[in-house]
C-alpha positions as CSV (number, residue, x, y, z in Angstrom):
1,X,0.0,0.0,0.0
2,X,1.2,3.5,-1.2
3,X,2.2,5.4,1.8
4,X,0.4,8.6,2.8
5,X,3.2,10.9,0.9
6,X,2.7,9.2,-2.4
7,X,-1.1,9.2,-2.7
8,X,-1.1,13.3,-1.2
9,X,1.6,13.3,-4.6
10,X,-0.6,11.3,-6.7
11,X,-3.7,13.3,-5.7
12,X,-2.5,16.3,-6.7
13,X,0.0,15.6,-10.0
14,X,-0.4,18.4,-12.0
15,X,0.4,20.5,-9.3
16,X,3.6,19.0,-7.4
17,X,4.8,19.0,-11.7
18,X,4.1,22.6,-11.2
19,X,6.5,22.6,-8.2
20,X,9.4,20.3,-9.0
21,X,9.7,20.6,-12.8
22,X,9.9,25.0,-12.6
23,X,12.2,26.5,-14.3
24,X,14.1,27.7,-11.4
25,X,15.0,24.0,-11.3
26,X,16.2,23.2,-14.3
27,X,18.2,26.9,-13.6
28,X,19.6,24.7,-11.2
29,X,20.4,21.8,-13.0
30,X,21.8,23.3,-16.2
31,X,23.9,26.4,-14.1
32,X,21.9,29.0,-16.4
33,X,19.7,30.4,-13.6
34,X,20.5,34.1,-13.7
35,X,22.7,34.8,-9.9
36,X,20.7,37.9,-9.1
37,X,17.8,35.4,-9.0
38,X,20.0,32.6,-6.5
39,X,20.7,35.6,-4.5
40,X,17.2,36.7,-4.3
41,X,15.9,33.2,-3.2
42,X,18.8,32.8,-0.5
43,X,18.0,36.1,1.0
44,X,14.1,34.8,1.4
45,X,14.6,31.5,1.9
46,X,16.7,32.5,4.8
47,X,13.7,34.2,6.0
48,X,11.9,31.4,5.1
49,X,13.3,29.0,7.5
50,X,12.8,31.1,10.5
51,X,9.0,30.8,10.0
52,X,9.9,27.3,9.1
53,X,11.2,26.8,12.7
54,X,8.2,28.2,14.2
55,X,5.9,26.2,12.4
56,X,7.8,23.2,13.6
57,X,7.7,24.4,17.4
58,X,3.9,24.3,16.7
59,X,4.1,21.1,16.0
60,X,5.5,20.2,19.8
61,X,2.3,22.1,21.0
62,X,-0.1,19.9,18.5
63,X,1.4,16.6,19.0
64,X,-0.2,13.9,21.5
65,X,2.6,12.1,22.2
66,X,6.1,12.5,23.7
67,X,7.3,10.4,20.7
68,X,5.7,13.2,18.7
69,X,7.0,16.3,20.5
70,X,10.5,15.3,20.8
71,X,10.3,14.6,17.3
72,X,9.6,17.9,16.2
73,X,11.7,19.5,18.8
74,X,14.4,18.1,17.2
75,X,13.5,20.0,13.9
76,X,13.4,22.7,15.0
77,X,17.0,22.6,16.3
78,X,17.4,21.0,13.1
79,X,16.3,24.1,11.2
80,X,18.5,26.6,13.4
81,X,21.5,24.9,12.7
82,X,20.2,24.7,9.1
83,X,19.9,28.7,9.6
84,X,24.0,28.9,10.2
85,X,25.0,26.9,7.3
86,X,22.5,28.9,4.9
87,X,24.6,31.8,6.5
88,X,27.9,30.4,5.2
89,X,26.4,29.5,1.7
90,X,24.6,33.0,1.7
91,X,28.4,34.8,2.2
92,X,29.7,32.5,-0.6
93,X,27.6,35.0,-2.5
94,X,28.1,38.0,-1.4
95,X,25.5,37.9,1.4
96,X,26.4,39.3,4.8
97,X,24.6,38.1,8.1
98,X,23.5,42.2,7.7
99,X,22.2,41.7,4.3
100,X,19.7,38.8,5.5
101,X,18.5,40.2,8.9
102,X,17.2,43.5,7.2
103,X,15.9,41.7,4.1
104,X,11.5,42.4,3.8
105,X,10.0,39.3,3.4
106,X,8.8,39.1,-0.2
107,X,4.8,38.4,-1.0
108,X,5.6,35.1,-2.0
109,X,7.6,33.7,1.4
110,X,4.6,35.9,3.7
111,X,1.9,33.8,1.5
112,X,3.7,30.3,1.8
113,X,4.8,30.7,5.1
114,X,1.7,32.2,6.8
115,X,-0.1,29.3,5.3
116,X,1.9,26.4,6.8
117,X,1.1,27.9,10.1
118,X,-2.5,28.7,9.5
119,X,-3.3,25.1,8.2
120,X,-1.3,24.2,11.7
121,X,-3.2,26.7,14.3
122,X,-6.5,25.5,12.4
123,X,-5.9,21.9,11.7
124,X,-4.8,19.6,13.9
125,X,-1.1,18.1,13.4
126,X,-1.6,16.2,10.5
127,X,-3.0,19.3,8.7
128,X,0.2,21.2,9.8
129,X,2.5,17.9,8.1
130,X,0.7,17.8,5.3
131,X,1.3,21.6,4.7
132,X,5.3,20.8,5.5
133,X,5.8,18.0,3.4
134,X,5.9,19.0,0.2
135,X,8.7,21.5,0.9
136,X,11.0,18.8,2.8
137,X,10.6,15.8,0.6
138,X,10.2,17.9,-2.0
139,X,14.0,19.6,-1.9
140,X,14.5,15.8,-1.7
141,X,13.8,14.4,-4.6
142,X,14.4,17.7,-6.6
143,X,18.1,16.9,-5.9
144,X,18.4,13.7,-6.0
145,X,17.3,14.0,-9.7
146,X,19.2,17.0,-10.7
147,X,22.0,15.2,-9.1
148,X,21.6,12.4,-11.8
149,X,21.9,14.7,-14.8
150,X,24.8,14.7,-16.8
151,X,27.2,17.7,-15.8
152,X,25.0,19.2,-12.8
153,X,27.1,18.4,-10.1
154,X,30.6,19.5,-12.3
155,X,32.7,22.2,-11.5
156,X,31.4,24.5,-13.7
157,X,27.8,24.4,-12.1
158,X,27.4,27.4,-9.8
159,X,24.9,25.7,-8.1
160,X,26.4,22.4,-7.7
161,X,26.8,22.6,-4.0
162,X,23.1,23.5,-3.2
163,X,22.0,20.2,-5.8
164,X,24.8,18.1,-3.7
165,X,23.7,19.5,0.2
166,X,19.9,18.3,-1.2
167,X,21.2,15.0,-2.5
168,X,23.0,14.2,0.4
169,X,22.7,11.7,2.6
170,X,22.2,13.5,5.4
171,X,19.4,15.5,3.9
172,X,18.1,12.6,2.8
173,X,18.1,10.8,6.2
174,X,16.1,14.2,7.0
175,X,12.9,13.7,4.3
176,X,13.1,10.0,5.2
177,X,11.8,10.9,8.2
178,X,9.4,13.7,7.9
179,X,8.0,10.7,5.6
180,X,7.9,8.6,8.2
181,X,6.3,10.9,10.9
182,X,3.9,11.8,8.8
183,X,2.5,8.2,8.1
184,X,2.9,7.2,11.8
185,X,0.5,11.1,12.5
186,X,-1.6,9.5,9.7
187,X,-2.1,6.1,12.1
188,X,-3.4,8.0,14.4
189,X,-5.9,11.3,13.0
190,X,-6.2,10.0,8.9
191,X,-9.8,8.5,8.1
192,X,-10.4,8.4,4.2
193,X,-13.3,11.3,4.5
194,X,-10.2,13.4,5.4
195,X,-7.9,12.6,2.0
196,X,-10.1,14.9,0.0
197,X,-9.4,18.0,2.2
198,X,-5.5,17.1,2.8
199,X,-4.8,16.1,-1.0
200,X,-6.1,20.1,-1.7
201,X,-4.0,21.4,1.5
202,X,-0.8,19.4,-0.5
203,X,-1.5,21.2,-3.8
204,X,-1.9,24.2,-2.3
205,X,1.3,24.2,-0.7
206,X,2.6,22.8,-3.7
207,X,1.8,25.6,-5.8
208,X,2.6,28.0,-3.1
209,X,6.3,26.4,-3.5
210,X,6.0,26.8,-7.2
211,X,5.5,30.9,-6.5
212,X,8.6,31.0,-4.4
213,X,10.3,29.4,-7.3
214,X,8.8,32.1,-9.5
215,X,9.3,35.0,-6.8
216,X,13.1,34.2,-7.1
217,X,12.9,34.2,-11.0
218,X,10.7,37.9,-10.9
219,X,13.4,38.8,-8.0
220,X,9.2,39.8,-6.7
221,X,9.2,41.6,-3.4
């Protein structure tokens, strides 16, 4: 039986396509993605992973279990040491701690973000997983097929390292898990009435992740 990540995937096709074929990706994969637009996205999706960690610490206050809290406890420390290294790949490019602390968040990072904690402060913590998952599996398996493309992890790929910190193992080890948290969550609150409502909550943030694609591509505000 499919687990709970693949049918939410399945359900909504056309727009996780939408999300993980965008042209910022294949920007990515082919090193023609224009640098003001990498710069644009590192600066918000710096900003993007401090609402990231709070939606995360609302996931200790919705969870029923120890198992549960300590679980996302541990992402969020997981996130704020994430935060530091995004600080040393922001410099690579010209990015000072300064530069990222006085950054506005852009429409496209308020829109996503607000909506992973709405779904969370409405829903209950399965709503609030289902709104995360596309993001973390999502930078996943984006990688782990640009990695397989022919020339994107050379030298001569500006954006090799962010294809091979995605495609690592230990990233991996990380969407592993969010996959398997969220089918242990989905033991406990998923009844089949509910796959209707989460399958829309998945495309949504789905195409919410395809706008932040688009917002670095615009260089939107």
């Amino acid at each position: 039986m499919a687990d709970l990540f693949d049918r939410l995937r399945d359900g909504a096709a056309a727009e996780w396509s939408a999300y993980v074929d965008h042209p910022f990706v294949e920007g990515l994969a082919d090193g023609t993605l224009a640098p003001e637009a990498y710069r644009h996205y590192l600066i918000q999706d710096y900003l993007f992973l401090i609402q990231f960690a709070r939606a995360y610490a609302l996931g200790v206050y919705k969870s029923d279990s120890l198992a549960e809290m300590r679980a996302f406890s541990a992402g969020v420390a997981s996130i704020l040491s994430e935060m530091s290294l995004h600080v040393r790949v922001c410099a690579g490019w010209g990015l000072a701690p300064d530069d990222l602390e006085a950054a506005a968040e852009a429409r496209a990072t308020i829109a996503y973000t607000r909506f992973v904690l709405d779904s969370g402060l409405r829903g209950d913590l399965l709503d609030l997983q289902v709104a995360l998952v596309p993001c973390i599996v999502g930078y996943a398996e984006i990688a782990t097929a640009l990695a397989a493309r022919p020339g994107a992890l050379d030298a001569a790929n500006p954006y090799r390292d962010w294809i091979a910190e995605y495609a690592g193992t230990g990233y991996q080890e990380v969407a592993a898990k969010a996959r398997a948290l969220l089918d242990a969550s989905a033991e406990r609150r998923l009844s089949e009435a509910r796959m209707p409502q989460l399958v829309a909550l998945f495309g949504k943030a789905c195409r919410l992740e395809a706008d932040f694609w688009q917002m670095g591509l615009d260089r939107a505000d």
